[in-house]
N, C-alpha and C positions, 0 to 999 in steps of 0.2 A: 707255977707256969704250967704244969704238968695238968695240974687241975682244972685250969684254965681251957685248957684243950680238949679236956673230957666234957668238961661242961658242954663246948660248941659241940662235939662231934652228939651229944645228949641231943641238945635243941633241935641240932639238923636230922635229927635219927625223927622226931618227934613230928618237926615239919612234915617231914615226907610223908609219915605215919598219916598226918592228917591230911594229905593232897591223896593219898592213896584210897584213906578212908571216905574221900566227901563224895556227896550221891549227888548221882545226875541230876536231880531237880535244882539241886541249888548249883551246881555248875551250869545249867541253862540260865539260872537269874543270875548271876554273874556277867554271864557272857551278854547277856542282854541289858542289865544295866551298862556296861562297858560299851555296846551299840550304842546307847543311849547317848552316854557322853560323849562319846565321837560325834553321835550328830549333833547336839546342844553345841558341842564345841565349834562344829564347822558352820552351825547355823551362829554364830556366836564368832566367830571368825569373818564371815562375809557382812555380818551386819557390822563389823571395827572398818573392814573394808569400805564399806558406803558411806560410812558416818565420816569415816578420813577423807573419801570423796568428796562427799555433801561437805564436808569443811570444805575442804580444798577451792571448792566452785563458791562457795559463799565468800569467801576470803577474797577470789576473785574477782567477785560481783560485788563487797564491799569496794574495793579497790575503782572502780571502774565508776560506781555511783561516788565513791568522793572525789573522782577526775571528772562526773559530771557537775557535782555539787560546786569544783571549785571554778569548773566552766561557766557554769552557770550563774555564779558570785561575780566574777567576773563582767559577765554580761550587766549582771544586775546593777553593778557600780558605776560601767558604764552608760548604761541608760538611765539611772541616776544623775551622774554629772552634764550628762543632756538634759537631760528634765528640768534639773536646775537652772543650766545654761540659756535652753528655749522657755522658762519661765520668765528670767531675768530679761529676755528679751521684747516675750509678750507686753513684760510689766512697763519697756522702755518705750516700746512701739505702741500701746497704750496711754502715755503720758505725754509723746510726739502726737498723737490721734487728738487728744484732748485739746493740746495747745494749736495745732494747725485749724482748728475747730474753731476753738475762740478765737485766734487771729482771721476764718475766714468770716465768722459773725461781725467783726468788726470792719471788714472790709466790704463787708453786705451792706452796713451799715453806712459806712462814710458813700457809700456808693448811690445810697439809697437819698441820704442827703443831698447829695452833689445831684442825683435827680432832678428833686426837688427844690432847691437854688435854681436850677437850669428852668426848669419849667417854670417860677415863678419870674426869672429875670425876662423870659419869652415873652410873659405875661406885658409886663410893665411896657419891654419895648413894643412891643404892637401898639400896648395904650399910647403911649408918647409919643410914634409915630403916625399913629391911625391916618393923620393929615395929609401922608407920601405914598399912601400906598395904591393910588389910583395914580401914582408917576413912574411907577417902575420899581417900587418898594417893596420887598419881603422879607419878613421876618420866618424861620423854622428849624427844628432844632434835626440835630443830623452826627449821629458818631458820640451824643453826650454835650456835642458842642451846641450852641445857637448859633446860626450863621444870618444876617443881615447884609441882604444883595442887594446893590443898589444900582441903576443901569446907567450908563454913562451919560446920556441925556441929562439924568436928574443931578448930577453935580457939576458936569464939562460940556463945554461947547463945543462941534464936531472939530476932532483932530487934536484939540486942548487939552493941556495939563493943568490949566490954570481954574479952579470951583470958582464955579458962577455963582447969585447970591441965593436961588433956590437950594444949590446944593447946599452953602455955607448954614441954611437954615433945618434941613434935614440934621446935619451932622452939628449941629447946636442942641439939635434934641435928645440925639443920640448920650453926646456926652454929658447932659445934663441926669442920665440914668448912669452911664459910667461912672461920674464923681463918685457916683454917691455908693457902687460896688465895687470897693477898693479891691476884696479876692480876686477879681477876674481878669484874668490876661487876654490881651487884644492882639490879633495878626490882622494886618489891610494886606488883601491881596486882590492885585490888578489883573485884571485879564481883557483879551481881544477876541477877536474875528480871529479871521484867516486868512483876513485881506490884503495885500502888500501896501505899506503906505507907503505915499505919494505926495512929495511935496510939502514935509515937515519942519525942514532946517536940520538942526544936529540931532534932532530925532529921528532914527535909520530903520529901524522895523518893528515889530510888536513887543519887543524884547522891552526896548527903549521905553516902548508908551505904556506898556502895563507897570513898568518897574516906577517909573518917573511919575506918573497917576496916584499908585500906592503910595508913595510919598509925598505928594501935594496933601494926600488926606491926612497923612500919619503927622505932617508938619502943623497942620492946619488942629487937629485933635492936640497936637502937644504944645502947640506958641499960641494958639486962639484961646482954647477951651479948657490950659492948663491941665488938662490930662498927666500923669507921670509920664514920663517917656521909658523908663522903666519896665514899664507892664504895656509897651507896643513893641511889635514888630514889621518890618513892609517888606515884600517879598510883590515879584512879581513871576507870575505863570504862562505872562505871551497867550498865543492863541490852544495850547497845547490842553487845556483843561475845559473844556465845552460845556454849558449843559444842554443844548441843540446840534445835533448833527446836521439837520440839514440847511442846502443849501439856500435858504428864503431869506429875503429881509428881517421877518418877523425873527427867526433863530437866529440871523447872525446879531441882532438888534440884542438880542437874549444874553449871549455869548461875551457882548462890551458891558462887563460890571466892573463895581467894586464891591467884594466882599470882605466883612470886617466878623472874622469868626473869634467869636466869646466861647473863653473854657474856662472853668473855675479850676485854682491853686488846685493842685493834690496834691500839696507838700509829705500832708497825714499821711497819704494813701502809701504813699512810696515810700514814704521811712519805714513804714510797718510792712510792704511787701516787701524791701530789705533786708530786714530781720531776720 
């Protein structure tokens, strides 16, 4: 132990010798390498500092881009499932476009037919009446319908409900083109003047003699000329439907018809506008 002691107090005798002995040049490099390290240190300290920083703010800013990233996902899934949604619907609204399409070609069509029926049945009745029409007779088509005006002269005696034989021969002609176009439905409708009747019997005003008239013909069309009665109607309109307003002979002459308006079935038309 002894020796032990001697020994240090040796070493530290030795140290000192050599702290004592060392020359200024190399105690200035000492001292300067020792600056040295300090600054490496401090510069080596501030850069742990910034890098801890620049972490810190990146960590940050990661954080912040994956709160955008899952916002953004987000969104994207949403405007996803719209996309799909509003595709699904183009796709539906697209195949309603096609079908209303070919339903309205079709309806152009039966339309276009139904024309053309109209115009040729115009045809026919002019020819078959050609014979009436310097009595008060026209034939023209109006609304799709044909309408056939006949004036009260050419089938009644003044005030009468009863067809005289000129008229019975117009409306022989008539239905001999009707037989034979079973599609077409038939309305007789009666009309008057303006004039108050006078002197009738149980016939009381216009009401009476357009409605009563319409049915002489519509009787006469369906027990004479075998018509279906089926495919007639008689309606009367009184003075209330003019085609002359004024007040002359010649327009109120105008104004006493029978019109017997032809329209073709549109059974097709309306089941398929149904639809």
């Amino acid at each position: 132990m002894k020796f032990k002691h001697l020994l240090l107090a040796a070493l530290l005798v030795s140290a000192l010798q050599s702290c004592v002995i060392m020359s200024p040049k190399k105690h200035k490099a000492l001292l300067a390498e020792r600056d040295s390290l300090a600054t490496r240190t401090a510069t080596l300290e501030e850069q742990v500092s910034q890098l801890i920083a620049d972490t810190s703010r990146i960590r940050q800013e990661l954080a912040t881009l994956k709160g955008n990233y899952s916002g953004l996902n987000d969104k994207y899934n949403a405007l996803d499932k719209n996309y799909n949604a509003s595709s699904s619907k183009v796709s539906q609204l697209s195949t309603d476009l096609q079908k209303r399409e070919a339903r309205l070609k079709e309806v152009e069509e039966i339309l276009r037919k139904r024309d053309e029926a109209t115009n040729a049945l115009k045809e026919k009745l002019q020819k078959a009446l050609l014979g009436f029409q310097q009595s008060g007779l026209t034939v023209d088509i109006r609304n799709g319908k044909v309408y056939v005006s006949l004036t009260d002269k050419l089938l009644f005696p003044s005030g009468s409900i009863v067809i005289d034989e000129k008229g019975k021969q117009a409306l022989k002609q008539l239905a001999a083109v009707l037989n034979k176009e079973a599609d077409i439905n038939i309305a007789v409708e009666g009309h008057t003047d303006n004039k108050k009747i006078k002197n009738l019997g149980q016939i009381k005003d216009n009401w009476d003699l357009s409605v009563l008239r319409a049915t002489s013909v519509t009787r006469y069309l369906t027990e004479t000329e075998n018509i279906d009665p089926k495919r007639l109607t008689a309606t009367g309109k009184g003075e209330f439907q003019p085609i002359d307003t004024a007040n002359t002979p010649e327009a109120l002459s105008r104004n006493r018809r029978i019109e017997i308006v032809l329209s073709p079935k549109l059974d097709e038309l309306y089941n398929l506008i149904s639809k």
